[in-house]
N, CA, C and O of each residue as an XYZ file, in Angstrom:
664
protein
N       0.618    -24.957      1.411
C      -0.633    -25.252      0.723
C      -1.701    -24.269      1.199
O      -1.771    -23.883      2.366
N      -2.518    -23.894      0.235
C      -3.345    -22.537      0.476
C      -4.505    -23.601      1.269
O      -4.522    -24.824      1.130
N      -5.423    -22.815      2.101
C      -6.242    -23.241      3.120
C      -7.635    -22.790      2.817
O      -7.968    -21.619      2.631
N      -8.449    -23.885      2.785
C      -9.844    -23.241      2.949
C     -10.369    -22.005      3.119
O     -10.961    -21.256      2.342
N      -9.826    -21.838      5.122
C     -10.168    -20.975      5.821
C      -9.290    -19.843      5.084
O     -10.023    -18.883      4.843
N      -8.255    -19.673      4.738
C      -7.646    -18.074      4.618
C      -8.468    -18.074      2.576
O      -7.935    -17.175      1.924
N      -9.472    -18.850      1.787
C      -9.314    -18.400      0.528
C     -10.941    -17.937      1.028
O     -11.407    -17.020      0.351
N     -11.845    -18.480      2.140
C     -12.891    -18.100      2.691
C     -12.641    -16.623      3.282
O     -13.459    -15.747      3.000
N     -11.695    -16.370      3.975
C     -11.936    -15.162      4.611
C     -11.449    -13.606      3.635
O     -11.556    -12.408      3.896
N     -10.880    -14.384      2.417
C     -10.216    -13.161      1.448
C     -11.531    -12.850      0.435
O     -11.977    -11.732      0.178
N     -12.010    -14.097     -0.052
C     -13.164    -14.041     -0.696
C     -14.004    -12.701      0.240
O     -13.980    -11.516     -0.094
N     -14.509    -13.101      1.104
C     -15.521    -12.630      2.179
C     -14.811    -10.803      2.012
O     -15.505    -10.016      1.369
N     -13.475    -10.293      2.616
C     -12.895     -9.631      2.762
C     -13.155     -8.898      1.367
O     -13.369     -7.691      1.258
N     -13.105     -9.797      0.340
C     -12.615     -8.415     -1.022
C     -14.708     -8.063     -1.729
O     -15.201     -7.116     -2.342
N     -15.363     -9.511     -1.146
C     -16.828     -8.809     -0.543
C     -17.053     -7.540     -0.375
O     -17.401     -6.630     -1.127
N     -16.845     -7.606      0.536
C     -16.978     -6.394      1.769
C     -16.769     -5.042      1.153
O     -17.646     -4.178      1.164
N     -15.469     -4.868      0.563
C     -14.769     -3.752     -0.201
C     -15.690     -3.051     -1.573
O     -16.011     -1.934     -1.979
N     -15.872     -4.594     -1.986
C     -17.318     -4.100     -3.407
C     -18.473     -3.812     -3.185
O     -19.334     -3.315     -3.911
N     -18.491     -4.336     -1.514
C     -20.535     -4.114     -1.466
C     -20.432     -3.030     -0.587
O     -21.556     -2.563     -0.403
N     -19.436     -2.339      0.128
C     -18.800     -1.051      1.398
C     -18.252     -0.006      0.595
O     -18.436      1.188      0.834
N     -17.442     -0.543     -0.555
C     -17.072      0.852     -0.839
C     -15.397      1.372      0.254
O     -15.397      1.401      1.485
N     -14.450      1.635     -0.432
C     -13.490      2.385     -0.125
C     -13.238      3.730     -0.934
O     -12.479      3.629     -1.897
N     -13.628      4.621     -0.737
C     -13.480      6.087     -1.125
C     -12.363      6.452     -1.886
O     -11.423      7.014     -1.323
N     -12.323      6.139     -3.462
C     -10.777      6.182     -4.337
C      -9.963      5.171     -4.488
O      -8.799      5.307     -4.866
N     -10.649      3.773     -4.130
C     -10.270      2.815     -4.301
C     -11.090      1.170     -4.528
O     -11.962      0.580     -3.890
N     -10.481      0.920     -5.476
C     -11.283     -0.447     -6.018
C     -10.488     -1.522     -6.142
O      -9.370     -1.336     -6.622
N     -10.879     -2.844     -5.747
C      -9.902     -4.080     -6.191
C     -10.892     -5.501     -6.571
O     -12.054     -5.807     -6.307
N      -9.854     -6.120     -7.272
C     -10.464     -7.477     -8.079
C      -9.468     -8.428     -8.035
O      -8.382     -8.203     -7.501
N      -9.651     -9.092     -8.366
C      -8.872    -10.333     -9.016
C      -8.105    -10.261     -9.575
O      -8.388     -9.327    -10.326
N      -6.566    -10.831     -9.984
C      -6.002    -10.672    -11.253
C      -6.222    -12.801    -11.590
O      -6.213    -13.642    -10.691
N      -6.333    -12.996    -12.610
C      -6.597    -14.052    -13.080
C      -7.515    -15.068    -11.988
O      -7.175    -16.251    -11.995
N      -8.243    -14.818    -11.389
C      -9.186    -15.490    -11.093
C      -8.592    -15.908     -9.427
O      -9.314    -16.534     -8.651
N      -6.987    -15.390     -9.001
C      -6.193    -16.068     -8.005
C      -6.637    -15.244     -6.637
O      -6.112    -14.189     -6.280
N      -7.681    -15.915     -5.960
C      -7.603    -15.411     -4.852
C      -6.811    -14.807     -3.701
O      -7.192    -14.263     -2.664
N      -5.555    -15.069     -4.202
C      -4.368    -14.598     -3.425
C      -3.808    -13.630     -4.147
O      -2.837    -13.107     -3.601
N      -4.093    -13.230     -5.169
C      -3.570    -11.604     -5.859
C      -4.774    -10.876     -6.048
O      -5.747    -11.325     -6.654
N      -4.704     -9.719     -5.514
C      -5.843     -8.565     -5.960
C      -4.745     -7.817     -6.704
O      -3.540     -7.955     -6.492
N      -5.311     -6.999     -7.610
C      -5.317     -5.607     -8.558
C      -5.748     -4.828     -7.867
O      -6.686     -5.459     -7.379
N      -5.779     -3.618     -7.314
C      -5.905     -2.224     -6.490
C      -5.820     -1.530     -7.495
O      -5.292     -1.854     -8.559
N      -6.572     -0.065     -7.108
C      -6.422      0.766     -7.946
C      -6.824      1.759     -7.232
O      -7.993      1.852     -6.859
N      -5.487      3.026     -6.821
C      -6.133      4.068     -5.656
C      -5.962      5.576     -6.559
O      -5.262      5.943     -7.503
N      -6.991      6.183     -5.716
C      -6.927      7.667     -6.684
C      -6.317      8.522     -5.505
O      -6.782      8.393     -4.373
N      -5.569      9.150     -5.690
C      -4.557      9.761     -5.093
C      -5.536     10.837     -3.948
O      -6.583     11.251     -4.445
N      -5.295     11.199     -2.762
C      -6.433     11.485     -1.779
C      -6.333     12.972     -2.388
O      -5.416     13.614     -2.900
N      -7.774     13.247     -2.085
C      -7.154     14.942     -1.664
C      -6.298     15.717     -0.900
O      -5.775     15.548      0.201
N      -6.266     16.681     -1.793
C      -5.831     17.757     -0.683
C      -4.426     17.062     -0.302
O      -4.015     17.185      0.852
N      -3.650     16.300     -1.297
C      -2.037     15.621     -1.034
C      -1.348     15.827     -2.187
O      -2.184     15.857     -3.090
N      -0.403     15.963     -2.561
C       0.714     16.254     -3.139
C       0.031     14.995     -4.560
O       0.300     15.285     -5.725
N      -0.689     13.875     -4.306
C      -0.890     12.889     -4.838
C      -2.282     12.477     -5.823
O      -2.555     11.513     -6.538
N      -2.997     13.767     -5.443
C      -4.250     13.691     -5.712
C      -4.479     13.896     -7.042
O      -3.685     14.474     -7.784
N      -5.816     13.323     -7.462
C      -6.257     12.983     -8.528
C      -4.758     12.140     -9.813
O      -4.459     12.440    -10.969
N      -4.270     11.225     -9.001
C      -3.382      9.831     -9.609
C      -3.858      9.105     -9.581
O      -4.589      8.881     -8.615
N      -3.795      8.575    -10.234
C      -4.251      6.903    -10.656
C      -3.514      5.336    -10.493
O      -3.379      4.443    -11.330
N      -3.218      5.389     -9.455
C      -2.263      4.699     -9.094
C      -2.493      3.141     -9.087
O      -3.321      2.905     -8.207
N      -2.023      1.781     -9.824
C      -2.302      0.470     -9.559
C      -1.296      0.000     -8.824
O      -0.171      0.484     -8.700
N      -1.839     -1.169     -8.235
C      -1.197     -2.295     -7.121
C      -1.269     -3.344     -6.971
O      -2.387     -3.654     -7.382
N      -0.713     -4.292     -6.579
C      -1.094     -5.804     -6.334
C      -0.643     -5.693     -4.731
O       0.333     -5.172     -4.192
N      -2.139     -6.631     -4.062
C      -1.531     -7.189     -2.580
C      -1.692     -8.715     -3.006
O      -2.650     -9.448     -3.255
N      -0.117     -8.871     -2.968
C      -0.098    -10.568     -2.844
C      -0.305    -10.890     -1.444
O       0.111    -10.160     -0.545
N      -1.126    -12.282     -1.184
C      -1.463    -12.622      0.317
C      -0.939    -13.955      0.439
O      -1.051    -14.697     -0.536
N      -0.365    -14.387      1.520
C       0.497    -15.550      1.717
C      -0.467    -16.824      1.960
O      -1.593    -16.488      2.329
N      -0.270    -18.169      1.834
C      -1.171    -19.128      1.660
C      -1.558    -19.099      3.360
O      -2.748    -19.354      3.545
N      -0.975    -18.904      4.295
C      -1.367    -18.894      5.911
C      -1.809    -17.339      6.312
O      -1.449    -16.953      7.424
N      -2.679    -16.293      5.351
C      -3.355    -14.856      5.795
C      -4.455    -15.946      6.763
O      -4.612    -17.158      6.613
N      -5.065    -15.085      7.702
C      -4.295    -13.797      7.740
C      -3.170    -13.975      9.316
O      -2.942    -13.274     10.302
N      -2.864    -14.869      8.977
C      -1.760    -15.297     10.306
C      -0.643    -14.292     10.198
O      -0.147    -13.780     11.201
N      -0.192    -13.972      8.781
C       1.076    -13.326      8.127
C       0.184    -12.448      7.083
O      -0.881    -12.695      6.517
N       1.156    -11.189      7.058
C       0.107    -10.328      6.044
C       0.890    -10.474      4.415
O       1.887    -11.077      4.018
N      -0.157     -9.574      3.744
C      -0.077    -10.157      2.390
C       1.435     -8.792      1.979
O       2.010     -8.053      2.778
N       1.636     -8.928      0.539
C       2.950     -7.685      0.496
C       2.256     -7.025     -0.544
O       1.518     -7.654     -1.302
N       2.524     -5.207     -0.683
C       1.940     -4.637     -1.357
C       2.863     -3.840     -2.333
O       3.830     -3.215     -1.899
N       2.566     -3.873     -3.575
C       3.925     -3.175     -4.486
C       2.842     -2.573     -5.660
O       1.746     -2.983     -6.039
N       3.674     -1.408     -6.049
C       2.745     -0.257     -6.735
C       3.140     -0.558     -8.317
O       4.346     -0.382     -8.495
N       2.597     -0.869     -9.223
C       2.734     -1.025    -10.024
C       2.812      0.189    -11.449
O       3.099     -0.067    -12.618
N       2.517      1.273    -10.953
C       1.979      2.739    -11.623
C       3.916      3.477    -10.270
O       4.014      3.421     -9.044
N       4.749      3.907    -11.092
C       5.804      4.557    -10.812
C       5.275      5.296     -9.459
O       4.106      5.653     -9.308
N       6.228      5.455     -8.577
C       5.843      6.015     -7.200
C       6.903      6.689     -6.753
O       7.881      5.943     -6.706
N       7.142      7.831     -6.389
C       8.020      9.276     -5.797
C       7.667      9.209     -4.297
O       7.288     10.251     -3.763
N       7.750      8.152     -3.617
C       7.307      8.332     -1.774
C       8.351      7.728     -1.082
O       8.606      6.545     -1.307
N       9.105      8.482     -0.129
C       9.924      7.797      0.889
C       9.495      6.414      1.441
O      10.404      5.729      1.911
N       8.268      5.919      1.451
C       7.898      4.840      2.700
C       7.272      3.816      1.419
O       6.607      2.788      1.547
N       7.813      4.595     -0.037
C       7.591      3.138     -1.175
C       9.114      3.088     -1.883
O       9.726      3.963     -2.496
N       9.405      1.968     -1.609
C      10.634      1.131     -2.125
C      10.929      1.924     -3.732
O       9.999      2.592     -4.183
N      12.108      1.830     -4.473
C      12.031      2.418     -6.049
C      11.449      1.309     -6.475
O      10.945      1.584     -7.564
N      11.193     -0.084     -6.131
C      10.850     -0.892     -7.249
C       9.249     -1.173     -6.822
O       8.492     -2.065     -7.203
N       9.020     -0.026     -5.847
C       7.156     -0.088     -5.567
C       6.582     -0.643     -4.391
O       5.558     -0.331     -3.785
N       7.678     -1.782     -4.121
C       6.672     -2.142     -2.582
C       6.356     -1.058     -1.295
O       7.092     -0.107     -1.032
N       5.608     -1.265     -0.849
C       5.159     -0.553     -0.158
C       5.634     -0.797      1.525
O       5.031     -1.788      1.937
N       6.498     -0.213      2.576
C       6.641     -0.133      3.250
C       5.896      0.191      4.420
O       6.464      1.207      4.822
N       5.059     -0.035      5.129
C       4.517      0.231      6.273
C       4.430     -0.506      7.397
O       4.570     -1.696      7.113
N       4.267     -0.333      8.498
C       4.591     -1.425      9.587
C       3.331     -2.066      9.498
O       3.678     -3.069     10.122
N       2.173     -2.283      9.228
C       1.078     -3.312      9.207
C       1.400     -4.327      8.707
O       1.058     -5.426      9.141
N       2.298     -4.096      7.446
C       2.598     -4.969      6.242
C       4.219     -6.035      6.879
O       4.733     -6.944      6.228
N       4.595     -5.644      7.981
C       5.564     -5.909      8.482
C       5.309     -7.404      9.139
O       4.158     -7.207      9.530
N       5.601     -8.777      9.529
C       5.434     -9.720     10.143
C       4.948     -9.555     11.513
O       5.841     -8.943     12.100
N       4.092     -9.764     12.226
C       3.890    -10.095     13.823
C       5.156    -10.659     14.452
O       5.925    -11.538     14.061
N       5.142     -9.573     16.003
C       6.518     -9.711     16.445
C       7.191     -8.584     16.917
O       6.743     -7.440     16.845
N       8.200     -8.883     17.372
C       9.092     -7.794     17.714
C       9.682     -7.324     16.663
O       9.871     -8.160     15.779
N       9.999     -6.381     16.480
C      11.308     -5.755     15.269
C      12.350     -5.972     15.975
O      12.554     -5.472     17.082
N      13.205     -6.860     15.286
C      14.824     -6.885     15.676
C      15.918     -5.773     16.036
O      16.922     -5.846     16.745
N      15.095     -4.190     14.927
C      15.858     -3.875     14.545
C      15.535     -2.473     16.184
O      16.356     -1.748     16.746
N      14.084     -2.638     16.422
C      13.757     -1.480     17.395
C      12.696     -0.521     17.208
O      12.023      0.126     18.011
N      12.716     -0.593     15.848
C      11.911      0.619     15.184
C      10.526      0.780     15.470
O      10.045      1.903     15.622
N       9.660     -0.551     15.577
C       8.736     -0.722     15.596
C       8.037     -1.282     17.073
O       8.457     -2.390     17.407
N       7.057     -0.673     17.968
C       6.385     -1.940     18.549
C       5.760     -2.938     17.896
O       5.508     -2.677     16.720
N       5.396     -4.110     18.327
C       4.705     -5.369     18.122
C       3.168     -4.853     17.655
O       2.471     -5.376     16.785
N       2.905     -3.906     18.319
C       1.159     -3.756     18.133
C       1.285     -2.792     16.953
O       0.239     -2.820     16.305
N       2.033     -2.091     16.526
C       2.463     -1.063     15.127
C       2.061     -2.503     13.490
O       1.477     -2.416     12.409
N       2.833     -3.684     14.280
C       2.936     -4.299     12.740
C       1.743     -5.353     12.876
O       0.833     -5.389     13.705
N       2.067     -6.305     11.669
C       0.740     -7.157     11.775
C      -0.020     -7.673     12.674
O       0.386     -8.350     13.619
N      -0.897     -7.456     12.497
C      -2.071     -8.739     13.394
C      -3.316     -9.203     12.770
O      -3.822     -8.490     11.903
N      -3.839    -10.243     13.086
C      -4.569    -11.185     11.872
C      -5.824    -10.515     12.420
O      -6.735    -11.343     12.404
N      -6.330     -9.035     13.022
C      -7.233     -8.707     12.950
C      -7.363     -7.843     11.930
O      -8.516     -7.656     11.543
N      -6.365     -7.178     11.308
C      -6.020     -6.242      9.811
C      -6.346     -7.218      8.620
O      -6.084     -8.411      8.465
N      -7.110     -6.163      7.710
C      -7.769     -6.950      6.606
C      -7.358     -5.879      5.150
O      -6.797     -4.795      5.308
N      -7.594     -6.203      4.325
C      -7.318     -5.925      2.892
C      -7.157     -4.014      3.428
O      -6.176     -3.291      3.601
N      -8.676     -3.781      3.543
C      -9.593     -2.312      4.270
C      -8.441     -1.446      5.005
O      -7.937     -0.390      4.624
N      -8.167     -2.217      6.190
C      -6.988     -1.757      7.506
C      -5.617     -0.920      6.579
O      -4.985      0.128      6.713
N      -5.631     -2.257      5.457
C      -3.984     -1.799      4.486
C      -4.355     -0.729      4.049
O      -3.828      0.355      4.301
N      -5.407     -0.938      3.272
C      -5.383      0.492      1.559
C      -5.905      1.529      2.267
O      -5.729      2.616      1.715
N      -6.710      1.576      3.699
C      -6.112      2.793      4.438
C      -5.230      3.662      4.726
O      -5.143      4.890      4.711
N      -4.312      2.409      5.106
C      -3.142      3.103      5.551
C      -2.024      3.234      4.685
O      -0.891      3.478      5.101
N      -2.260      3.109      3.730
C      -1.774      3.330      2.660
C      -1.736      5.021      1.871
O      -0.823      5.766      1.515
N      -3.530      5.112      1.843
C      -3.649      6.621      2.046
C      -3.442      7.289      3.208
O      -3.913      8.426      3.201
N      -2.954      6.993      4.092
C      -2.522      7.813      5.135
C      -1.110      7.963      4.853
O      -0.497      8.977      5.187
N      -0.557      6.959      4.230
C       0.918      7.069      4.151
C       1.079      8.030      2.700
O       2.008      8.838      2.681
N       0.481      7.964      1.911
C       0.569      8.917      0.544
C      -0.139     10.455      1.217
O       0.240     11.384      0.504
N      -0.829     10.833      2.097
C      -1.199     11.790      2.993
C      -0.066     12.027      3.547
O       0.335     13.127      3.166
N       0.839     11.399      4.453
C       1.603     11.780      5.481
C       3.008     10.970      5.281
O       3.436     10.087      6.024
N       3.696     11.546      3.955
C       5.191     10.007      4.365
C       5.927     10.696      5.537
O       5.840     11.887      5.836
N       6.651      9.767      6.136
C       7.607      9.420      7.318
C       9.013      9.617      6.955
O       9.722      8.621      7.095
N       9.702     10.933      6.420
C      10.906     11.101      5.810
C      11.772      9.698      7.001
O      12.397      8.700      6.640
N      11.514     10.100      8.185
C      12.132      9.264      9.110
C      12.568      7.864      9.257
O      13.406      7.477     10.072
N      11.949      7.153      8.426
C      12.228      5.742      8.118
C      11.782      5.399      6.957
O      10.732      4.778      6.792
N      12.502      5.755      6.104
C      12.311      5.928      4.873
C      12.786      4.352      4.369
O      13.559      3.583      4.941
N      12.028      4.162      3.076
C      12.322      2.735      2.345
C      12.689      3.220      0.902
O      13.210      2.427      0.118
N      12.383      4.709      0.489
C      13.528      5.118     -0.774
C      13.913      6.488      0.156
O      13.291      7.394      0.710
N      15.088      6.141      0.008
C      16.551      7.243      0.871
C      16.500      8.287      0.139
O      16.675      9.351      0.734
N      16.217      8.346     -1.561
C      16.287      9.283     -2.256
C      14.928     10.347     -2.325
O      14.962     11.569     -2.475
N      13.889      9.580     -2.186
C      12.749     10.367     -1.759
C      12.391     11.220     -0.468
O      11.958     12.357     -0.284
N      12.765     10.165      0.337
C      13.214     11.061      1.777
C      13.975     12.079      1.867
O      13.608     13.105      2.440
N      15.041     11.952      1.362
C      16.018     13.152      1.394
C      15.287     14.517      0.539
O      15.333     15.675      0.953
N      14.859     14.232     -0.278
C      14.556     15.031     -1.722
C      13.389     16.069     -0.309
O      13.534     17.119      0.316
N      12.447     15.123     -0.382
C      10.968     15.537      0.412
C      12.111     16.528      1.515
O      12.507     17.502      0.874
N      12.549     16.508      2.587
C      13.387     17.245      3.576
C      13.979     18.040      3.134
O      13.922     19.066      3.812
N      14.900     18.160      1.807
C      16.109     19.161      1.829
C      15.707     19.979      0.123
O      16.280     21.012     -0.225
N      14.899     19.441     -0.545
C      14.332     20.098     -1.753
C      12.789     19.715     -1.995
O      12.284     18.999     -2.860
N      12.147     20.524     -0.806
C      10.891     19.831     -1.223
C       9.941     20.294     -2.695
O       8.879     19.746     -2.989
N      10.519     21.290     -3.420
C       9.699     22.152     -4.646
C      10.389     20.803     -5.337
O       9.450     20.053     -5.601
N      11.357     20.330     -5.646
C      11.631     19.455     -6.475
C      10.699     17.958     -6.057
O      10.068     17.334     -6.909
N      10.759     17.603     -4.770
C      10.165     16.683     -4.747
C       8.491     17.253     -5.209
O       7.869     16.191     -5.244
N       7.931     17.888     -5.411
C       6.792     18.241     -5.184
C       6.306     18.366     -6.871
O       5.222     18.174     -7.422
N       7.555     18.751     -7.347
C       7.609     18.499     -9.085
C       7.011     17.433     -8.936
O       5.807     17.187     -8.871
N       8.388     16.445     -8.852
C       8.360     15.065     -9.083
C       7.150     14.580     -9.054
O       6.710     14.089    -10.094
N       6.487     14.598     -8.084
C       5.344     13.629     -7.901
C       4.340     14.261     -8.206
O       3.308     13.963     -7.605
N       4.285     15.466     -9.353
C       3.006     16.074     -9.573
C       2.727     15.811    -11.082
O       1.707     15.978    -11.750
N       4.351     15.200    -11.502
C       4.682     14.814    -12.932
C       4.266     13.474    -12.917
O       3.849     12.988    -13.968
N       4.300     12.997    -12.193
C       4.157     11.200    -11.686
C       2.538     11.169    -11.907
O       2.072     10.562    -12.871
N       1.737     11.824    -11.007
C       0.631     11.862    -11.207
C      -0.345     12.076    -12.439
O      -1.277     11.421    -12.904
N       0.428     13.582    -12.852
C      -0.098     13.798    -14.269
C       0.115     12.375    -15.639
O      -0.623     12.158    -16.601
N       1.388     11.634    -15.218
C       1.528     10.838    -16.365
C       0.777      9.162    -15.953
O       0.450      8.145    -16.563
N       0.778      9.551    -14.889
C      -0.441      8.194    -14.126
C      -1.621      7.972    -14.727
O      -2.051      6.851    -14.998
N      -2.360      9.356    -15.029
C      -3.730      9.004    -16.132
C      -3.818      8.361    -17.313
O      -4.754      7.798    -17.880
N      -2.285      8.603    -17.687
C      -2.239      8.114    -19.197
C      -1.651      7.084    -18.949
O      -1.417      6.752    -20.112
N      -1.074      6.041    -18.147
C      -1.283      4.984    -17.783
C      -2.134      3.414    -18.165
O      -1.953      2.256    -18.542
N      -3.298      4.540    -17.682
C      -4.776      4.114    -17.521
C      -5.158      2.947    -19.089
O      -6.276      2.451    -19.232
């Protein structure tokens, strides 16, 4: 059951974003549900990604920000550290905790001091800088390492057809 306190602190949170300003990025509501935003990032400069138009949803779990919300790209995406079907891979977005698997320290993934802001940061840091290294599409990773003019197509075609999207 969704909680007071976490529909108070998202409210407050997606505040912040409209009256602060994130540089190439805007979010709202989708049907009025405080627990889904619409994103919408413009690809950074000076990146393989720039001037795209890229949409998103961060769904947020009824116990945020205890557990973080999940982020999936809705506008086609060519990035090792985004899934083919769009979610977005990054360790913020990851549960609080140890990683089972090793990959990660505890202080790398969530903590309920990260807010909407903390993500769609690092988000452009991750469309700035993917991580062939732990890759969440194998095929992008590889591509980016061993053919990067092709990957560099790819996602310049992605971008160009992102406007018309719109």
């Amino acid at each position: 059951m969704a909680t007071k306190a976490s529909e108070a602190i998202l409210r407050r949170q997606l505040r912040d974003i409209a009256r602060n300003g994130i540089p190439g990025i805007s979010a709202g509501l989708v049907d009025d549900n405080i627990y889904q935003w619409e994103v919408l990032l413009v690809g950074p400069d000076d990146t393989l990604y720039e001037g795209g138009f890229f949409k998103a949803r961060l769904q947020f779990p009824e116990d945020y920000p205890l557990m973080p919300p999940s982020m999936r790209f809705e506008t086609p995406m060519w990035h090792p550290n985004v899934y083919q079907d769009g979610r977005v891979c990054i360790s913020i977005l990851h549960p609080p905790g140890e990683d089972k698997y090793g990959y990660e320290d505890a202080g790398e993934r969530w903590l309920p001091v990260h807010s909407p802001e903390t993500i769609l940061l690092s988000v452009i840091a991750m469309l700035s800088s993917p991580n062939p290294d732990s890759p969440a599409n194998i095929d992008a990773a590889t591509q980016l390492r061993d053919d990067y003019p092709a990957f560099k197509k790819k996602v310049r075609r992605l971008v160009r057809d992102s406007a018309e999207l719109l």
